[in-house]
C-alpha positions as CSV (number, residue, x, y, z in Angstrom):
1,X,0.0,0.0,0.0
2,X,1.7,3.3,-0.9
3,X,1.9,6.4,1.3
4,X,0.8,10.0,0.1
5,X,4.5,11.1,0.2
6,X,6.2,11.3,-3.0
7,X,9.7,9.8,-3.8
8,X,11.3,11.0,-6.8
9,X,12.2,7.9,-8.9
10,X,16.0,8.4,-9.1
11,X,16.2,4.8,-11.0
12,X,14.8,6.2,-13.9
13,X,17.7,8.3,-14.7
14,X,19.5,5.0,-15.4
15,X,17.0,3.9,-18.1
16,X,18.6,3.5,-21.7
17,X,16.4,2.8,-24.7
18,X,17.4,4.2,-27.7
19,X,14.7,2.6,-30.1
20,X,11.4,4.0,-27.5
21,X,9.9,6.9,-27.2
22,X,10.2,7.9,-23.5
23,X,7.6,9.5,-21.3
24,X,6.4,10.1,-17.4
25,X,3.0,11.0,-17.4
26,X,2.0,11.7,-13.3
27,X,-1.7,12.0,-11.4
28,X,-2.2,12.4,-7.5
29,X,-0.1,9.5,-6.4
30,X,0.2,7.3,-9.8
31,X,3.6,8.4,-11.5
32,X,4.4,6.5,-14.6
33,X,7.1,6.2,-17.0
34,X,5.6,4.8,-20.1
35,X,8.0,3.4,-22.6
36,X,6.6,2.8,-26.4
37,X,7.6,2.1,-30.1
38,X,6.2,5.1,-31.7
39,X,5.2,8.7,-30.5
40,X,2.5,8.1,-27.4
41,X,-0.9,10.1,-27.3
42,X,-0.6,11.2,-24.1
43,X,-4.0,12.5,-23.5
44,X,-5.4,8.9,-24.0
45,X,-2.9,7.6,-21.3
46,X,-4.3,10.2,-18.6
47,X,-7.5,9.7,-19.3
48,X,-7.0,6.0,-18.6
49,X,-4.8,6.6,-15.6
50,X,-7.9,8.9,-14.3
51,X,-10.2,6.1,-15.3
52,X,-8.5,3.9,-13.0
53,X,-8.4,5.6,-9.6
54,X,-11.7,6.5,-10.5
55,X,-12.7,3.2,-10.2
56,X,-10.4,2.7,-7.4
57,X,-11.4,5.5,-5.6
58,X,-14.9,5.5,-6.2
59,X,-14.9,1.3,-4.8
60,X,-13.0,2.5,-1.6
61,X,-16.0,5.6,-1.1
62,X,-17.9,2.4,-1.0
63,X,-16.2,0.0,1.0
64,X,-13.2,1.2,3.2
65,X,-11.3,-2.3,3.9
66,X,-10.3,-2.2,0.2
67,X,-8.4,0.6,1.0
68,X,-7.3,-0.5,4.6
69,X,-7.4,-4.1,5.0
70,X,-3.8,-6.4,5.2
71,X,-5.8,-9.0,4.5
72,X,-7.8,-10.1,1.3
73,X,-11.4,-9.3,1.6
74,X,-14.2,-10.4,-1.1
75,X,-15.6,-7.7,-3.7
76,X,-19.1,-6.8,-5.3
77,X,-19.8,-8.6,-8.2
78,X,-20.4,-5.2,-9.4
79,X,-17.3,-3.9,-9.2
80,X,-15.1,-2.3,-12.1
81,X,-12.8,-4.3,-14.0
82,X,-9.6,-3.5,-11.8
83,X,-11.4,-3.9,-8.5
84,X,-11.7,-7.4,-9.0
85,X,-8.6,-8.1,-10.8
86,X,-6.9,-6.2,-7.3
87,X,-8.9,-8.4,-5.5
88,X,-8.2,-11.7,-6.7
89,X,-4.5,-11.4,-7.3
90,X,-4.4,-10.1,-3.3
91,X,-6.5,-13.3,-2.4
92,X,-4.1,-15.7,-4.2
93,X,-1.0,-14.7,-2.5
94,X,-3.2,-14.0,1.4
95,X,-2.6,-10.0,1.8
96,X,-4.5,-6.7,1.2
97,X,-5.8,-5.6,-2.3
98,X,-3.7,-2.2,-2.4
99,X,-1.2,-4.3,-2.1
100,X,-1.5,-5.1,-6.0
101,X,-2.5,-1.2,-7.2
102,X,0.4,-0.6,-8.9
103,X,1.1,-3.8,-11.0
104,X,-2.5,-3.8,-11.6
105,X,-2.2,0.1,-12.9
106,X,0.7,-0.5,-15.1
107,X,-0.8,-3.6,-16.3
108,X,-4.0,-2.3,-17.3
109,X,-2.8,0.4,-19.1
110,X,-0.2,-1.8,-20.8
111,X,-2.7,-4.0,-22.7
112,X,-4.7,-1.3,-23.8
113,X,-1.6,0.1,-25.6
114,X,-1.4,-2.9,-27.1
115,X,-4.4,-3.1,-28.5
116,X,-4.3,0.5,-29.6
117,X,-1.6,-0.6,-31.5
118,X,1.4,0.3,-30.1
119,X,3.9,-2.7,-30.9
120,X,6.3,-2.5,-27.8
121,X,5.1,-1.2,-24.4
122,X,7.0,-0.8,-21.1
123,X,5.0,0.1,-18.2
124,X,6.7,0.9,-15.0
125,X,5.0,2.0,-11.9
126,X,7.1,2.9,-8.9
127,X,9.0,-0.5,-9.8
128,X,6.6,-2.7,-11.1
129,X,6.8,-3.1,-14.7
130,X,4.3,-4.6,-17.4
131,X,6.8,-5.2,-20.6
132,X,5.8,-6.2,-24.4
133,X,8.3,-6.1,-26.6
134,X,9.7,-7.5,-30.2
135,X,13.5,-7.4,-28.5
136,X,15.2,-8.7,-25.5
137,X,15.2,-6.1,-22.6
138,X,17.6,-5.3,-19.6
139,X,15.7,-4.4,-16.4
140,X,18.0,-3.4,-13.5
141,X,17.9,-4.4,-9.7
142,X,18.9,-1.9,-7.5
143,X,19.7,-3.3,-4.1
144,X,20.7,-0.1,-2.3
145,X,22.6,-0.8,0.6
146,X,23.5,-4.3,-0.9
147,X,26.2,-2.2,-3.6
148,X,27.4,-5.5,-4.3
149,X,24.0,-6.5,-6.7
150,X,24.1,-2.5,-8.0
151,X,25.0,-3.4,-11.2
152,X,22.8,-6.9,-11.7
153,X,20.0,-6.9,-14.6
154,X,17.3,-9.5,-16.0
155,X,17.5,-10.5,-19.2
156,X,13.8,-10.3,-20.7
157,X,13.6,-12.2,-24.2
158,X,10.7,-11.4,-26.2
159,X,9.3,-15.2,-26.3
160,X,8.4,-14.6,-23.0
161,X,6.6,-11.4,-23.2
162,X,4.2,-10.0,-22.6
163,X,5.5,-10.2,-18.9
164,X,5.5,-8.4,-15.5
165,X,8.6,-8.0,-13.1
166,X,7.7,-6.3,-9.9
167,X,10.0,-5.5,-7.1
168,X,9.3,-4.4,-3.1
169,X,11.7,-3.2,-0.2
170,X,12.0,-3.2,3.0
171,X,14.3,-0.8,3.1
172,X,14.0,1.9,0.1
173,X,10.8,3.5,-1.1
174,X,7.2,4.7,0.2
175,X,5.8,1.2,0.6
176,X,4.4,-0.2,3.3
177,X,6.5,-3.1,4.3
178,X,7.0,-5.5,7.4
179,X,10.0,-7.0,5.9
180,X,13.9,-5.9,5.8
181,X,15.0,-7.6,2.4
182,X,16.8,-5.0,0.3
183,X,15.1,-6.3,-2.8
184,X,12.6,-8.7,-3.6
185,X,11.9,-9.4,-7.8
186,X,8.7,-11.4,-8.5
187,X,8.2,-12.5,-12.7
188,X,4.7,-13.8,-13.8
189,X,2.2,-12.9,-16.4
190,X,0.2,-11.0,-14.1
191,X,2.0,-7.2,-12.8
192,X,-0.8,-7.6,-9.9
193,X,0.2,-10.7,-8.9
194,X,4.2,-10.5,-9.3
195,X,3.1,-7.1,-6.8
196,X,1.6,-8.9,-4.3
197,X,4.0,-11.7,-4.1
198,X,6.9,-9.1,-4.0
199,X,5.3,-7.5,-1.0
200,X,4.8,-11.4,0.9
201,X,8.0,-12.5,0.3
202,X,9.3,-9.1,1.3
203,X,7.7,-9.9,4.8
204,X,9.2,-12.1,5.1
205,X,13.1,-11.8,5.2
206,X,14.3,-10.4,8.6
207,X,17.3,-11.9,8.2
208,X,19.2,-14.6,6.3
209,X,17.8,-17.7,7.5
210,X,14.4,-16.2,6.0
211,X,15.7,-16.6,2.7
212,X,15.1,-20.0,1.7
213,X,11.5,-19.7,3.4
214,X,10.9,-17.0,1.5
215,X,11.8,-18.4,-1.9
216,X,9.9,-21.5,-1.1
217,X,6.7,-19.6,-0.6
218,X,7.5,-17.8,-4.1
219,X,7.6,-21.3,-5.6
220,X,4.4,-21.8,-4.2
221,X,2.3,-19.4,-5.7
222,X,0.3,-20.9,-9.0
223,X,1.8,-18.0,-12.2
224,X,5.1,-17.1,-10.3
225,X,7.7,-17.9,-12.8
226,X,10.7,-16.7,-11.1
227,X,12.0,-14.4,-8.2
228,X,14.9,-12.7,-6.6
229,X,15.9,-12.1,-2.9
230,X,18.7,-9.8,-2.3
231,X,19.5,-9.1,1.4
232,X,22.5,-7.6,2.1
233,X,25.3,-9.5,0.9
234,X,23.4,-12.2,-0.1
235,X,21.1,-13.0,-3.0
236,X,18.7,-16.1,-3.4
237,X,17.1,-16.7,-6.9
238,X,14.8,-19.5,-8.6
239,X,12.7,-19.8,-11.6
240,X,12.3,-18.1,-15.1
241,X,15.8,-15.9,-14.4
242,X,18.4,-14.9,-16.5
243,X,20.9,-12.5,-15.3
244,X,23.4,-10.0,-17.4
245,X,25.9,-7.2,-16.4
């Protein structure tokens, strides 16, 4: 669940993309940087951006817990689109729903670029990121205090896309976190899910004897295709991962 107090996204001055149009498009709390293939109509990504905390905002009016609870709680059968899409990723992994709202946001948005035609689309939100794209892709880890990992990336091959690579920390960034790893990477085809699971396992390391645990519960999750746990000097990895420098 993110706080009202904004962090300015120093990672994104490390971004390198020659062949994409490069953007960061902001409203209230939801700041973006939206990657794409050709020129992007702006206009149409804010108006979707408002359309979803709209919806987000206007279900929480309605029901508070969604905004509040740590735990996941059921939805109307009413509800819009990304509601229950927040909803059900939460209650697959056991927390909160807002603990998915920024995978779910980049997400969202990703797919309707797609199918407005845009051929390759990188969507982060304060480190989640939903990725389609017709070339492999480097995303960085930073692990800041761990300045051993600094310099580790994920190799992202386009057979595999479209994908989502989330991250959480317990010890950078506005998040709300009960865990102390320095960074916790989560891959699956859902940015909602790979968010939610990044926050769990992030609970879960408080030290390095968490780390196995951790990675075990990872593996557990049904769509998790891979994930990285860097605490300090250490780093734990399984699944779908391929590393470069």
């Amino acid at each position: 669940m993110k706080s009202a107090k904004y962090q300015r996204r120093f990672y994104r001055d490390r971004v390198s993309a020659k062949d994409l149009h490069i953007y960061r498009i902001a409203a209230k709390e939801t700041d973006l940087q939206v990657s794409t293939s050709k020129a992007l109509d702006k206009d149409f990504v804010e108006e979707r951006i408002r359309s979803y905390r709209w919806d987000i905002e206007n279900y929480i009016n309605r029901d508070r817990k969604f905004l509040v609870s740590l735990k996941p709680i059921a939805v109307e059968l009413t509800a819009p689109v990304i509601v229950k899409e927040m909803a059900r990723q939460a209650m697959a992994v056991n927390v909160g729903p807002m603990a998915t709202v920024a995978g779910a946001i980049a997400e969202l948005l990703g797919r309707e670029l797609l199918k407005a035609g845009y051929k390759d689309v990188i969507v982060e939100n304060g480190g989640d990121i939903f990725m389609s794209s017709r070339k492999s892709r480097l995303i960085g880890i930073y692990s800041g205090r761990s300045k051993l990992w600094n310099k580790l990336k994920l190799k992202i091959n386009p057979k595999d896309m479209p994908i989502a690579v989330c991250t959480s920390s317990g010890t950078m960034g506005h998040s709300l976190s009960f865990g102390a790893a320095d960074s916790v990477v989560i891959i699956s085809k859902s940015a909602a899910l790979s968010d939610a699971v990044a926050t769990s396992v992030c609970n879960r390391v408080q030290s390095r004897k968490d780390l196995q645990p951790a990675l075990d519960f990872a593996k557990s999750i049904k769509g998790v295709l891979g994930c990285v746990i860097i605490f300090k000097s250490y780093l734990a990895s399984w699944g779908k991962v391929e590393f470069a420098k």
